[in-house]
C-alpha positions as CSV (number, residue, x, y, z in Angstrom):
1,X,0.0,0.0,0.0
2,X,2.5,2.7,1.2
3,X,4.5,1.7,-1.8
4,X,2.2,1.7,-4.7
5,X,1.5,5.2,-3.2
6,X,5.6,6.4,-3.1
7,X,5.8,4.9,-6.6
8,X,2.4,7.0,-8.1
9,X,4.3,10.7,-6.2
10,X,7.4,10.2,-6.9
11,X,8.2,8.4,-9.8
12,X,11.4,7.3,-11.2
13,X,13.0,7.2,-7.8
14,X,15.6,4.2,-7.3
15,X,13.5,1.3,-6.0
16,X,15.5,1.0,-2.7
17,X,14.9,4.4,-1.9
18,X,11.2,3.5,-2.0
19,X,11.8,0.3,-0.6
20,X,13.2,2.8,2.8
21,X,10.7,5.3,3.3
22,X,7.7,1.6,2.8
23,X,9.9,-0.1,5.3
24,X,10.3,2.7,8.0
25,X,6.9,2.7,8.0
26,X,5.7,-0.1,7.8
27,X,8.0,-0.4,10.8
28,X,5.8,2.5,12.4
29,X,2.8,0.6,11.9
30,X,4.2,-2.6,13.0
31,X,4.9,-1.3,16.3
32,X,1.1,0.3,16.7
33,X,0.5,-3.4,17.2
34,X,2.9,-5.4,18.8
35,X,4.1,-3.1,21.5
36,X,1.3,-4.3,23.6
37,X,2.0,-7.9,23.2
38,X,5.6,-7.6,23.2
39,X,5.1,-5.7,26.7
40,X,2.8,-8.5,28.2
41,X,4.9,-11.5,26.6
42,X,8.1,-9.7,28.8
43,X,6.1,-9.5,31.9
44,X,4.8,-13.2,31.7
45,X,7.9,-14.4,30.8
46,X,10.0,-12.8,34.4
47,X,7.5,-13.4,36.8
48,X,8.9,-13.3,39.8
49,X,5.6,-14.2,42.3
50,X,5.7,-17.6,42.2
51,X,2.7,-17.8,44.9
52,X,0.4,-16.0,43.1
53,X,1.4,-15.6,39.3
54,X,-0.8,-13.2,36.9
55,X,-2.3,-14.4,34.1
56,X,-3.2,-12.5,31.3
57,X,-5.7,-10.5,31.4
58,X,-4.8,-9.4,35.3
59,X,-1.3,-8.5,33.5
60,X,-3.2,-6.3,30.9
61,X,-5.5,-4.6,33.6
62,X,-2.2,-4.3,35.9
63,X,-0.8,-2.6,32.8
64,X,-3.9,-0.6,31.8
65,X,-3.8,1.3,28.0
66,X,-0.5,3.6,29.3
67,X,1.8,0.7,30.3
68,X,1.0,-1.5,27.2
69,X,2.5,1.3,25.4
70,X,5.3,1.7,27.7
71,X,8.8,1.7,25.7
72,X,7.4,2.6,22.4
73,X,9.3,5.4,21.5
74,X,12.3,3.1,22.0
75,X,10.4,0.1,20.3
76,X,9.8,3.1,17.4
77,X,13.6,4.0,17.2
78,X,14.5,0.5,16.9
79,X,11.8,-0.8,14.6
80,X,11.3,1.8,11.9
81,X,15.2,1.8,11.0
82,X,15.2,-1.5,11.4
83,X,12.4,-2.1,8.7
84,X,13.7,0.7,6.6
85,X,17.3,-0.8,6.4
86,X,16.0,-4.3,5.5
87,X,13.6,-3.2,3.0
88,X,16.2,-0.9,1.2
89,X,18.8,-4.1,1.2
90,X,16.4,-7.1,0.1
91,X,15.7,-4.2,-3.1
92,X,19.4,-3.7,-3.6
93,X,20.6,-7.2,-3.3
94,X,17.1,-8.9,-5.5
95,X,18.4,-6.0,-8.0
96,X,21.9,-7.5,-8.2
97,X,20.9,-11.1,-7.7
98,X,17.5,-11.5,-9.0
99,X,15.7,-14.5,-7.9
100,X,17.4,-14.6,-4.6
101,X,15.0,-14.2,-2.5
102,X,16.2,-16.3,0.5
103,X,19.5,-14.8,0.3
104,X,18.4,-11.5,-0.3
105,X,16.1,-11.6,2.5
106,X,18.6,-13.2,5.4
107,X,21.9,-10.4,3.8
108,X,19.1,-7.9,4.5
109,X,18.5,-8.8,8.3
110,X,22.3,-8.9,9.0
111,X,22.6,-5.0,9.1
112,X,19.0,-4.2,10.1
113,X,19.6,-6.1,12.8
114,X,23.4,-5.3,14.0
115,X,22.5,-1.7,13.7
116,X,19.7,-1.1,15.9
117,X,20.8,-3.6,19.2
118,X,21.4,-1.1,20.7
119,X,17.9,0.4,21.0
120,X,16.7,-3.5,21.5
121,X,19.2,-3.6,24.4
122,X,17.2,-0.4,26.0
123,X,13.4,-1.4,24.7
124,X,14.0,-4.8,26.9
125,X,15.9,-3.2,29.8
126,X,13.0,-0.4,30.2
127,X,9.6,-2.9,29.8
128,X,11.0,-5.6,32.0
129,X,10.2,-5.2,35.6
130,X,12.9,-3.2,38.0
131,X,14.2,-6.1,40.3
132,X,13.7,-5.2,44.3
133,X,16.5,-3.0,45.3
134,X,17.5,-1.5,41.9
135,X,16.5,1.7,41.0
136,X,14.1,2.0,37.8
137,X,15.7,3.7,34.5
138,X,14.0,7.0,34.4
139,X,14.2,6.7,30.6
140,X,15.5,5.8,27.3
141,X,18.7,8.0,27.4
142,X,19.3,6.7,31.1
143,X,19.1,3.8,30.2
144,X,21.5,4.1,27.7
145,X,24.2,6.3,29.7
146,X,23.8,3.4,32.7
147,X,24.3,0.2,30.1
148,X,27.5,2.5,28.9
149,X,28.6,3.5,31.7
150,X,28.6,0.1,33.5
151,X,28.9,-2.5,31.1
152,X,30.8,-0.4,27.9
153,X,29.6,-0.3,24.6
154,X,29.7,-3.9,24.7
155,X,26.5,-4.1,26.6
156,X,24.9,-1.8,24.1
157,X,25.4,-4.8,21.6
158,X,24.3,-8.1,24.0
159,X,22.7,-10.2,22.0
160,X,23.5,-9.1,18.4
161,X,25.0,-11.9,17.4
162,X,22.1,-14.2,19.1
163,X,19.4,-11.4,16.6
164,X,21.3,-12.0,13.5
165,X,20.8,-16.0,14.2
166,X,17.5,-15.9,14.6
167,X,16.5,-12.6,12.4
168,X,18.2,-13.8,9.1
169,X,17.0,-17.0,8.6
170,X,13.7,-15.9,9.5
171,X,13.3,-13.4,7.1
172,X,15.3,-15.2,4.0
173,X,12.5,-18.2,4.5
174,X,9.6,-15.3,5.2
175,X,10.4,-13.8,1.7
176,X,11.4,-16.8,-0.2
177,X,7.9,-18.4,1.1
178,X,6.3,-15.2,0.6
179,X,7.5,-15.5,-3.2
180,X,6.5,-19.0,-3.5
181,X,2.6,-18.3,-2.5
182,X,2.1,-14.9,-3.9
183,X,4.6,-14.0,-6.9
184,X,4.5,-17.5,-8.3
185,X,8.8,-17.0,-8.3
């Protein structure tokens, strides 16, 4: 949709270009509706109560509409770059290597993916639960200047590896499954 629209205003622009501005928001979008479940997901997963656990609609009432939407400015800065990046690469490289839509698709993830861990790194440290005695991150840029401070840019970057691994074989089958049901490729 946001596509077909980019390529009716502004025609003739490079394909990846396009591909960027569709991805970043799509990415925008994407985050409209899986903030909330990303949020309750996190605070399932780290229960700490053993005695009396929440389920999950107490969780979602606990939360109420503000605290579903807690993080997702950070969710934002990580997801709409994210998409962007990927979308702009699987263009590029299916330009270069047409027909490669696995490989385009897990390249793509590699630097969408190593390039925003650090806001991923911040998004899960700000919707988990503070642990008893710690004091809460007031927000996003806190957050940030703590995980540097204390743990180096290292810490900004837990995980990356573990993203990539899971991110870019995910989306190389996505879009070559994707291409197999829907452009007949």
């Amino acid at each position: 949709m946001i596509m077909g629209y980019l390529e009716q205003h502004i025609p003739g622009a490079r394909i990846w270009a396009l591909e960027f501005i569709a991805g970043g928001g799509g990415g925008f979008s994407q985050v409209l509706v899986t903030n909330p479940m990303e949020i309750v997901k996190l605070r399932l997963q780290i229960q700490s109560d053993v005695d009396s656990p929440k389920g999950l609609w107490e969780t979602i009432q606990e939360l109420g509409l503000t605290g579903l939407y807690s993080g997702s400015c950070i969710t934002l800065a990580r997801d709409v770059p994210s998409s962007a990046i990927f979308f702009a690469c699987y263009a590029l490289l299916l330009q270069l290597y047409p027909g490669q839509m696995f490989w385009a698709g897990f390249l793509a993830a590699i630097p969408a993916t190593i390039l925003v861990t650090p806001f991923d790194v911040i998004k899960t440290r700000l919707q988990m639960e503070t642990p008893p005695g710690e004091e809460p991150y007031k927000d996003a840029y806190h957050c940030f200047r703590v995980v540097l401070q204390q743990e180096g840019i290292k810490g900004l970057f837990k995980g990356g590896l573990l993203r990539v691994l899971r991110t870019s074989p995910q989306f190389g089958i996505t879009l070559l499954t994707y291409s197999f049901l829907f452009d007949g490729s």
